[in-house]
TIDO-489758 format. One record per residue: residue in three letters; x, y, z of N, C-alpha, C in turn. Coordinates in steps of 0.05 Angstrom, whole numbers, plus 5000, padded with zeros to 4 digits. Atoms other than C-alpha are relative to their C-alpha. Layout:
BEGIN
ALAXYZXYZXYZ...
end
This chain:
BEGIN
UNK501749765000500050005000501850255000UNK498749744996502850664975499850195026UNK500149884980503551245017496650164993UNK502949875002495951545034500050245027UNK499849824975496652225069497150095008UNK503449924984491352425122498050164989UNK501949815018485252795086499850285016UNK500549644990485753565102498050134987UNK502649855002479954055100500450275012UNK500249774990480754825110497650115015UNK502649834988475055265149501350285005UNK499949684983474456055171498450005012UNK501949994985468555745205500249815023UNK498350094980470555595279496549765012UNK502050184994462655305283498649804978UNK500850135021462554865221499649685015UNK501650254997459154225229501749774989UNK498650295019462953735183502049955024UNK497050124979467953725244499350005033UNK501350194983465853365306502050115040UNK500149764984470453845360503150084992UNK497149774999476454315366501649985015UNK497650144986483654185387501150314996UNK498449784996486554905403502950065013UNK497550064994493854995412500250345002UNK499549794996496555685434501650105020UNK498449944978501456055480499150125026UNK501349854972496556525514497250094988UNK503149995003489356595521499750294984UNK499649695009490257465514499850004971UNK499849905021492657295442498249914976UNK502050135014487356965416498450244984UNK501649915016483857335361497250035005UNK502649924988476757635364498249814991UNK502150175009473957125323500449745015UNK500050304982475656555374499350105036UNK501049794963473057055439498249725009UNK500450184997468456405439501049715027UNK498250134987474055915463502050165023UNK499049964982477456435501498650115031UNK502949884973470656585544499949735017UNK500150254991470255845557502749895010UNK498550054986476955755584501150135025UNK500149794987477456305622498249935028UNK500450084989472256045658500549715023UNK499550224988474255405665502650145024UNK497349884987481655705696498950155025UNK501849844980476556065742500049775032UNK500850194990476155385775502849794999UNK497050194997483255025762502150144987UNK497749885004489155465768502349774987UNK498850125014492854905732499849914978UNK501850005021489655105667502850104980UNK497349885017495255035615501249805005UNK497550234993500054515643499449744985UNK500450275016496253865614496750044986UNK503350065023490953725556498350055009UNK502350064981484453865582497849934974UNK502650045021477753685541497550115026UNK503749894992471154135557498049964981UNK502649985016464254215533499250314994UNK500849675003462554855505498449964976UNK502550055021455554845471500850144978UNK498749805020456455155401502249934979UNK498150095011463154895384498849664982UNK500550295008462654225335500449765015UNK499950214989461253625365500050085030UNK500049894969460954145437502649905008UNK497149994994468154015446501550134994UNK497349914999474654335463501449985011UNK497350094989481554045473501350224994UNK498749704988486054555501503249944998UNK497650144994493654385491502150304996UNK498049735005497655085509503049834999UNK497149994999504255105484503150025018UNK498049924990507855415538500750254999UNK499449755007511355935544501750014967UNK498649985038514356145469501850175016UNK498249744996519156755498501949925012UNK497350124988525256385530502050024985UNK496850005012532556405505500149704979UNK500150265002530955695499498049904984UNK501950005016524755695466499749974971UNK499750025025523555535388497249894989UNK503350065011517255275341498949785009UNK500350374981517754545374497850085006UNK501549944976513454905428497649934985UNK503050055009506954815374499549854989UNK500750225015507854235338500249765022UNK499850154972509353875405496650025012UNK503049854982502854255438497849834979UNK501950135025499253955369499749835004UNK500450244992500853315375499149815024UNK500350124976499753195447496649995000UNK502349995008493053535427497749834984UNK501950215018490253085374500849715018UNK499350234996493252485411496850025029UNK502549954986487652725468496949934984UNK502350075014482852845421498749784978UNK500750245015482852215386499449795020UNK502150004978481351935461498749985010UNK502949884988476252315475497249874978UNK501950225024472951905406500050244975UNK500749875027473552525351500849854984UNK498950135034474552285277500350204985UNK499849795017473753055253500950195009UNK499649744989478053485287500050214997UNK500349685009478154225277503250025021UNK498149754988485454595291500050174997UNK501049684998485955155316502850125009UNK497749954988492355475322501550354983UNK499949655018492556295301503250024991UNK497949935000499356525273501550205017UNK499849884980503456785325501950224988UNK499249845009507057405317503350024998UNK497450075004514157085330500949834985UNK501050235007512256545295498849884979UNK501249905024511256645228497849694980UNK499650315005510455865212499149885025UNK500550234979506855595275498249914994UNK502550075018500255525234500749694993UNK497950215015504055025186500649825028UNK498150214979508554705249498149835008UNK501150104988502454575285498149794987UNK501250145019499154265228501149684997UNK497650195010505753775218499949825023UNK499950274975505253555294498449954999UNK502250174996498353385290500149694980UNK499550195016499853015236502649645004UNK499450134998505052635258498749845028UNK501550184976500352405320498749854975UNK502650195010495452125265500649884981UNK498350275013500651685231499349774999UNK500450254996498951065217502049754991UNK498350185015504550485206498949884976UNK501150125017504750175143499249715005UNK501650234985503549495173497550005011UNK503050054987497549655206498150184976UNK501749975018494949985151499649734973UNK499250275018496549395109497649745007UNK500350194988492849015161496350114998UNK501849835003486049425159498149984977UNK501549945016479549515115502150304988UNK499549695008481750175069499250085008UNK502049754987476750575099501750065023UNK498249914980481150565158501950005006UNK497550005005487050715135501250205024UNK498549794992487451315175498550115032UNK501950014970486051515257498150114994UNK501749845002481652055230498949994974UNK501050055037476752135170500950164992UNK499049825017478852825158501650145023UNK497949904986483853325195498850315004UNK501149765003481054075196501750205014UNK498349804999485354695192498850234996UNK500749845006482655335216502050274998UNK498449745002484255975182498950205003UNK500149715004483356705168498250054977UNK501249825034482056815098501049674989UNK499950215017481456375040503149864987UNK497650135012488356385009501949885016UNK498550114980491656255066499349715008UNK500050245005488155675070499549774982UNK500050095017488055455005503749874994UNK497350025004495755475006501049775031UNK500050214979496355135084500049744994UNK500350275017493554515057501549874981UNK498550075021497254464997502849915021UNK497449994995503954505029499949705028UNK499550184983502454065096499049764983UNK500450285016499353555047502949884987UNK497150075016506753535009502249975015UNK498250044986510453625062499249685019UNK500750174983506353035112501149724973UNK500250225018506552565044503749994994UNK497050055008514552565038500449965028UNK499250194979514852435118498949765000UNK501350255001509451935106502149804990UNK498150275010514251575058501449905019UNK498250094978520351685100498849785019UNK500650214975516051365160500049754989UNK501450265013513650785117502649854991UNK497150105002521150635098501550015023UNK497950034980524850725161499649895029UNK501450064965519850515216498249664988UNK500850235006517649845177501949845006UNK498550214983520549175206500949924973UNK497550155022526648785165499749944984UNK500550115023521748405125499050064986UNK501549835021517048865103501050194991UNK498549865020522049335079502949885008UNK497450135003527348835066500350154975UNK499049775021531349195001497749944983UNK502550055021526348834953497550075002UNK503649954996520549044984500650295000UNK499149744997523749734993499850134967UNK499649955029524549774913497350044985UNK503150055019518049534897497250235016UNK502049744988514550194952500950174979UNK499349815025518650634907499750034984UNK501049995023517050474849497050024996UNK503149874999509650494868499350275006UNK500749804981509851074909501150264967UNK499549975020513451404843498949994971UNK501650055024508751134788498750274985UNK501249765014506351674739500550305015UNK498949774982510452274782502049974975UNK497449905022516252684751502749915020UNK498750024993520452294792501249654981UNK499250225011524551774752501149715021UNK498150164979526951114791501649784975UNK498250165008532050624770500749795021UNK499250134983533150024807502449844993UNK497550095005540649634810499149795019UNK499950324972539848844839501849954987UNK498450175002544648564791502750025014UNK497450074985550648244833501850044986UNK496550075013556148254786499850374991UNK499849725005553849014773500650245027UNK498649994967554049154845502049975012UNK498450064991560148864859502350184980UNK499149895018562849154794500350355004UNK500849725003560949874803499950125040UNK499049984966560349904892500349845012UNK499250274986564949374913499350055039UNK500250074971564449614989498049985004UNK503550124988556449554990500949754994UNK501150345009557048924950502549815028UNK499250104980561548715015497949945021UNK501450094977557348845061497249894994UNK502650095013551848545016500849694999UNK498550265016556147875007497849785014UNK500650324986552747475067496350044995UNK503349955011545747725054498549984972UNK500550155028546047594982498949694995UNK500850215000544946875003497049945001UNK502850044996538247005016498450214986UNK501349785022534347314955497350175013UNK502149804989528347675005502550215005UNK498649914978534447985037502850104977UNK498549835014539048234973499450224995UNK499749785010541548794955498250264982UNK501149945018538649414923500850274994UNK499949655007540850104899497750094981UNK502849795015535150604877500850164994UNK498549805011537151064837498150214992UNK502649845006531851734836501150234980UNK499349735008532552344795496550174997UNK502649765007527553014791500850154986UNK499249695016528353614744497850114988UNK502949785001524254154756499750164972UNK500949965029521754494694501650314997UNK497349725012526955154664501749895003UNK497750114996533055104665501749975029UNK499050074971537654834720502050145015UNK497849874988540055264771502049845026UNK498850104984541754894822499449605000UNK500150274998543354104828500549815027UNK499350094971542353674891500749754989UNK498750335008545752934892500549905033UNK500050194980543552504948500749785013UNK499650285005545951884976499949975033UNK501350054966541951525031500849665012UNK498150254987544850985080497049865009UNK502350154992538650495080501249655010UNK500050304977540849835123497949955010UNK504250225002534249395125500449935028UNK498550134963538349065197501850014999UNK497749924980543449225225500549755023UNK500350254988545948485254502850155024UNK497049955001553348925261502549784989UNK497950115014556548385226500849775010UNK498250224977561947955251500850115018UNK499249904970562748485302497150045006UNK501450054998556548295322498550095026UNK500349884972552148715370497749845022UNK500450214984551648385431498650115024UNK500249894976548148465500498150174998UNK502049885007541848735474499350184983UNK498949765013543749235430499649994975UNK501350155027541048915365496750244991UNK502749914995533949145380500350354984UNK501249655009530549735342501950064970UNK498849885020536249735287498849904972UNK499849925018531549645232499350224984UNK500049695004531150375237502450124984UNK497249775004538350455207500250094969UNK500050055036535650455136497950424993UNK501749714997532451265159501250154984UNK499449805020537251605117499449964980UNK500350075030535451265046496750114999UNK502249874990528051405080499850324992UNK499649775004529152055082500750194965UNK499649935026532152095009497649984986UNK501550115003526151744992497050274991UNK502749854996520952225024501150324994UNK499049775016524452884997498849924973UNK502049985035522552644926497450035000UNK502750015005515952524937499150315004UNK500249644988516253334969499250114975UNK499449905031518853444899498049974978UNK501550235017514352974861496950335005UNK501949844999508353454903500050224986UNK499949755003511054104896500850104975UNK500049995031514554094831500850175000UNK498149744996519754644843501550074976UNK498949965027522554914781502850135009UNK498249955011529755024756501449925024UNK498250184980532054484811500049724994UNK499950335011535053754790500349925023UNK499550194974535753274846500549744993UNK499150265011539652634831499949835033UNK500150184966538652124898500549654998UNK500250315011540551374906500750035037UNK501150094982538050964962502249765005UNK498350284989543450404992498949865019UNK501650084979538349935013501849725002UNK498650214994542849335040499849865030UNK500150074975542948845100502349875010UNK497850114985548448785145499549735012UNK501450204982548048065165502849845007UNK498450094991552547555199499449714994UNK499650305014554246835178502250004986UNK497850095003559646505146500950114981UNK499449925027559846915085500050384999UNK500449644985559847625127502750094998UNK496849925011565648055110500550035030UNK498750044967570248085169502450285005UNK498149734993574848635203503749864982UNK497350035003581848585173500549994972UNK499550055027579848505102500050284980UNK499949845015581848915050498150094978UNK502249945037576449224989501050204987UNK498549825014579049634944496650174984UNK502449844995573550274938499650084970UNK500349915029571450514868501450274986UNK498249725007575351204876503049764992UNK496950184996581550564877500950055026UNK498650014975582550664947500349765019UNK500750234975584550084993499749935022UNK501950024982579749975044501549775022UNK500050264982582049555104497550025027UNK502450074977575349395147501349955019UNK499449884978576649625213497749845029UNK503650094983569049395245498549984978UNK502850155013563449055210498550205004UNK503049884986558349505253501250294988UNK500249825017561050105208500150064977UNK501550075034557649845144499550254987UNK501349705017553950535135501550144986UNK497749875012559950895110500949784984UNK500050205015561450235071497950024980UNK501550075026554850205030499050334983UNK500949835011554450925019502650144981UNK497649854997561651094999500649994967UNK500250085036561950834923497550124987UNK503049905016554951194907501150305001UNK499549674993558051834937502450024974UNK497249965023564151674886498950124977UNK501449935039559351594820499250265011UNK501949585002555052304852503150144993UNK497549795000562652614856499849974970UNK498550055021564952334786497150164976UNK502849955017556852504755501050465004UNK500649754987557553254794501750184983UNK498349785016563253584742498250094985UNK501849935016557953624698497550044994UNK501149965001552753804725499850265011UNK499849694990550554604749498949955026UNK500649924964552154804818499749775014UNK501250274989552354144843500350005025UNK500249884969551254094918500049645006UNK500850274996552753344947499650025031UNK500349984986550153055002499849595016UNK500650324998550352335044498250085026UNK502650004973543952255101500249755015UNK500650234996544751665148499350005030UNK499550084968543351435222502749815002UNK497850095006550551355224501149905026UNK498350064970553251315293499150225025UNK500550024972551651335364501550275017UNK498849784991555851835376499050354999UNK503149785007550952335347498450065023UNK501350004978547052245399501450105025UNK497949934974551952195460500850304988UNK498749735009554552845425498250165011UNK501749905005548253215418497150015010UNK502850084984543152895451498049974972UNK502650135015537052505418498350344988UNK501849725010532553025370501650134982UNK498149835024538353365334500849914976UNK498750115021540553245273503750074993UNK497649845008548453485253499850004986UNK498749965031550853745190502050045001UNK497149945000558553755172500450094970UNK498449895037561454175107502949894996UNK497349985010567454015068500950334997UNK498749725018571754615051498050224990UNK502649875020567854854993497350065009UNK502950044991560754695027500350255026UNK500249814972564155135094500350384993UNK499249705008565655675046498050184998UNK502949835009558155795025498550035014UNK501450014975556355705092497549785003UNK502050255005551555055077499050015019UNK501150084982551554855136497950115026UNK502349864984548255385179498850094982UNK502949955007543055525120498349785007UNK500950194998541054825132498550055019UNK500549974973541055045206498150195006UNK501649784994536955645196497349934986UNK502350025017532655285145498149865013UNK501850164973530254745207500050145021UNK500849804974528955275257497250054995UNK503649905016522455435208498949815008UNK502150274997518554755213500749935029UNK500450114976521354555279502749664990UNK497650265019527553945233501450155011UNK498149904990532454215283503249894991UNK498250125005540054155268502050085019UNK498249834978547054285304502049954977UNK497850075021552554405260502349895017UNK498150084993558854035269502450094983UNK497549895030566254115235501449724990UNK498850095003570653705206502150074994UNK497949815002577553745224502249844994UNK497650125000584653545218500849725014UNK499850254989584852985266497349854986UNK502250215005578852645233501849854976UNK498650125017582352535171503349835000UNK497450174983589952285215498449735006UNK501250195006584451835233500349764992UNK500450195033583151515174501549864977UNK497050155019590551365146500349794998UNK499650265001592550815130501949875027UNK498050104980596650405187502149854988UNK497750295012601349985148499850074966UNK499049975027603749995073496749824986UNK501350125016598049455057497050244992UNK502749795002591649985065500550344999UNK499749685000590850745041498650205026UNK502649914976584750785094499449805013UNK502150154975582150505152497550095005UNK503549905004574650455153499850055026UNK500949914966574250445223502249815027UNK499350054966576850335297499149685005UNK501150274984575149705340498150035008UNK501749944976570650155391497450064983UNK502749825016563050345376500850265004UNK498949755008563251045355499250225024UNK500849864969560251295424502249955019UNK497750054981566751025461502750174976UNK498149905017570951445400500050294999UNK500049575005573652195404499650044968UNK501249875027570052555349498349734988UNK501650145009565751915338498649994974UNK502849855020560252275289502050084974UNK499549865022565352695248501749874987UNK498450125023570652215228498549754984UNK500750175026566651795179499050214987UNK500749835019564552405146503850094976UNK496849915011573552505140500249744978UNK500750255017572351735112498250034975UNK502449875026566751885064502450124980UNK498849935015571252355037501749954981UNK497550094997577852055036499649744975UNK500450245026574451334997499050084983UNK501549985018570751644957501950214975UNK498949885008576052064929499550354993UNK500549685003572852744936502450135022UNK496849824985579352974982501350204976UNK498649775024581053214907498050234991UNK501849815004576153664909498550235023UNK499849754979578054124960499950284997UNK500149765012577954814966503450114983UNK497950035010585254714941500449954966UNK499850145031583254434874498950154983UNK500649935017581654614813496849984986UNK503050095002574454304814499150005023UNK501250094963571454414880497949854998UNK501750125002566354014899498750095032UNK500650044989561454154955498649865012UNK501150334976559253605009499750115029UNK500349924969555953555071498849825005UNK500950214980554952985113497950015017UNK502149954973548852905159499149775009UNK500850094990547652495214497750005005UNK502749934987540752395235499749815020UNK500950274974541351775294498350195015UNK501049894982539352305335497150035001UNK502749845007533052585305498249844980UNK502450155016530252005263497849915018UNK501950044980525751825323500749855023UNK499550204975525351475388499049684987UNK501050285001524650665382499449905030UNK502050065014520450395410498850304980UNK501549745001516250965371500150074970UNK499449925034515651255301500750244993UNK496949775014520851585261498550374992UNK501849704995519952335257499950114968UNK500549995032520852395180503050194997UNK497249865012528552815190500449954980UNK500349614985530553155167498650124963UNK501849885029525253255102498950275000UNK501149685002522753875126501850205000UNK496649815000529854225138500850004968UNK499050065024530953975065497750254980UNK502749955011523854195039500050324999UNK500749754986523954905076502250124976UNK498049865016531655065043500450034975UNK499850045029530754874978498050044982UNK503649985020522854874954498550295004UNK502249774993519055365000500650215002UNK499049704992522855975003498750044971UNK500849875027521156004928496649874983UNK502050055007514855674930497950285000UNK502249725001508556204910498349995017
end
């Protein structure tokens, strides 16, 4: 089952009938608009009676309103040092998760634009939305009719264009996290690579998004010997081979700018022959969120249809697995830039199956305009311990630190609430990554997981580089090339729990909507 995003419905009428009650999100009663004096008469009262009016969800009755309901989910304070848009798509979601509950099927939001806050309308739209997610398994499992928690979703506005345009955008933006979720939060077998190929290509059908799929083995091995390594022991089992997806978009004029994606999709994550032990297995078939993510950007594209922007993306959907035919630490692969690889750790595949795709985007990128590369993966643990859970990083090369990439990225997820933290990459990452001995140019990795490793997060971005042969494409060279690495362990979601759609809207915001009409 393709992706089927939640049915949205605008209103300027806060007492329309088609919607069964009202989920109001807001910072402060005062700022409520004259046309909701209604809801702020009826809380007012209530607060008359429980000075702890604000702190948790409440659901009243207030005759009048649809369905005589209103869930109340204040934000908080917005004005802190600390403070950011989180505050309403958080407040949203907690909101509809109430009001679905309480038994609505037609909610009404209600959430005015705030005056710091140019985008909390939108945000708050995105968290409701991600409360009323539904896995693809359990939709799989389901009559159609109830595909979805709610029949319809209801977004109140102002004026007509405003909500003619609302809709549009959270529909394009919710339907490219939808993918993402549906690829990164589905179990091993239902998006094992083959089944991963065959969403894409549906989800894709009659869109301006081209796909290409790569299974053959001897082309795989031929063209990215270090995936087809860590593809060797999983090859044995045809649910469970290999798959590169290969996407392209090109928006309609001519091309100003060119994006080139490449997403670290691992179906499981076994860690290999360094095999993770002591519980630690669990939840990783989440590590396939960056190809996810590549994934659900197109479809953004596919919606929105952004002109005089190409977007080239390939998906490294592969399964790390363990058995007798599992590549092992000590062995040498020689990388498609010609670099020789000596495997360091099994359990740092990700940089392995993405590192030969990043070569062809380098080798594709001379010739194409403005080219901008990029690799997305839940790479390492160290992300996290770094940064704490929720963040995403971004790291520039050279070139990418010149144009300042990385904090537009950073300023572009401050809008939706796709938070990032930039990182650097420095001199010791790439000492790193030397070779130790005459036999290898590079070492893929250490012994330790990357959470027991100084600079953990940033030296496989010095790796990336280094195999893939973009080091010649420094700001030293004669061809620069810009790159930027991004972790997302942090911010693809909590497990148990479902994935948050990272970082599509940080992507979406910097590249589509500034120039969307």
């Amino acid at each position: 089952m393709s992706a089927s995003v939640q049915p949205l419905e605008w209103t300027t009428d806060l007492t329309n009938q088609n919607f069964d009650g009202v989920v109001l999100v807001t910072d402060s009663l005062d700022s409520l608009p004259s046309e909701l004096k209604v809801l702020k008469d009826a809380l007012q009262d209530y607060g008359a009676v429980d000075g702890g009016l604000g702190e948790e969800v409440v659901v009243l009755k207030v005759p009048g309103l649809p369905g005589n309901r209103l869930v109340f989910a204040s934000t908080g304070p917005v004005n802190r040092d600390y403070d950011d848009v989180r505050r309403f798509s958080d407040a949203a979601a907690s909101g509809m998760k109430r009001a679905l509950k309480a038994g609505m099927q037609r909610p009404l939001l209600v959430c005015p634009t705030h005056k710091d806050y140019k985008s909390s309308t939108l945000t708050a739209a995105l968290g409701a939305l991600q409360a009323l997610y539904m896995p693809l398994e359990c939709r799989e499992a389901v009559e159609k009719a109830k595909i979805h928690k709610a029949s319809i979703l209801g977004l109140w506005v102002t004026e007509f264009t405003q909500g003619t345009k609302l809709v549009e955008l959270a529909s394009a933006l919710e339907s490219g996290r939808l993918a993402c979720r549906d690829i990164g939060g589905s179990d091993p077998e239902r998006m094992a690579a083959p089944r991963a190929a065959e969403y894409v290509q549906e989800l894709f059908k009659d869109s301006p998004v081209k796909v290409e799929v790569v299974s053959d083995l001897k082309v795989l091995e031929r063209e990215y010997p270090c995936l087809a390594a860590v593809n060797r022991c999983a090859n044995s089992v045809p649910r469970h081979q290999a798959r590169v997806i290969k996407l392209q978009y090109c928006g309609e004029g001519p091309v100003q700018k060119t994006l080139m994606l490449v997403g670290k999709g691992i179906t499981y994550d076994t860690g290999g022959a360094d095999i993770k032990a002591g519980g630690v297995m669990a939840g990783m078939h989440r590590d396939k969120c960056g190809a996810a993510a590549v994934a659900g950007f197109f479809q953004v594209l596919a919606k929105l249809k952004p002109k005089h922007l190409k977007v080239v993306g390939a998906m490294a959907m592969v399964r790390n697995s363990v058995g007798a035919d599992c590549y092992v630490a000590d062995e040498l692969v020689v990388s498609r830039a010609g670099r020789r690889v000596r495997v360091g750790n099994t359990d740092a595949e990700g940089r392995m199956v993405m590192v030969d795709l990043l070569c062809e985007m380098k080798e594709k990128a001379i010739n194409e305009v403005a080219p901008e590369l990029f690799t997305i993966a839940t790479l390492t643990g160290h992300a996290i311990r770094a940064m704490g859970p929720n963040y995403s990083i971004i790291m520039d090369n050279g070139p990418a630190h010149r144009s300042g990439n990385a904090h537009q990225w950073q300023k572009a997820g401050d809008v939706l609430g796709d938070v990032f933290e930039v990182s650097n990459i420095r001199r010791e990452d790439y000492d790193f990554h030397k070779g130790k001995s005459e036999y290898e140019d590079i070492l893929q990795s250490n012994n330790l997981p990357s959470s027991a490793t100084p600079r953990g997060h940033q030296t496989p971005a010095a790796f990336l580089i280094m195999a893939s042969g973009l080091h010649m494409h420094g700001i030293d060279s004669a061809a620069p090339l810009r790159y930027s690495h991004i972790d997302i362990a942090g911010s693809s979601g909590p497990f148990p729990g479902v994935p948050t759609g990272a970082p599509v809207l940080a992507m979406a915001t910097n590249y589509i909507l500034s120039d969307y009409p």
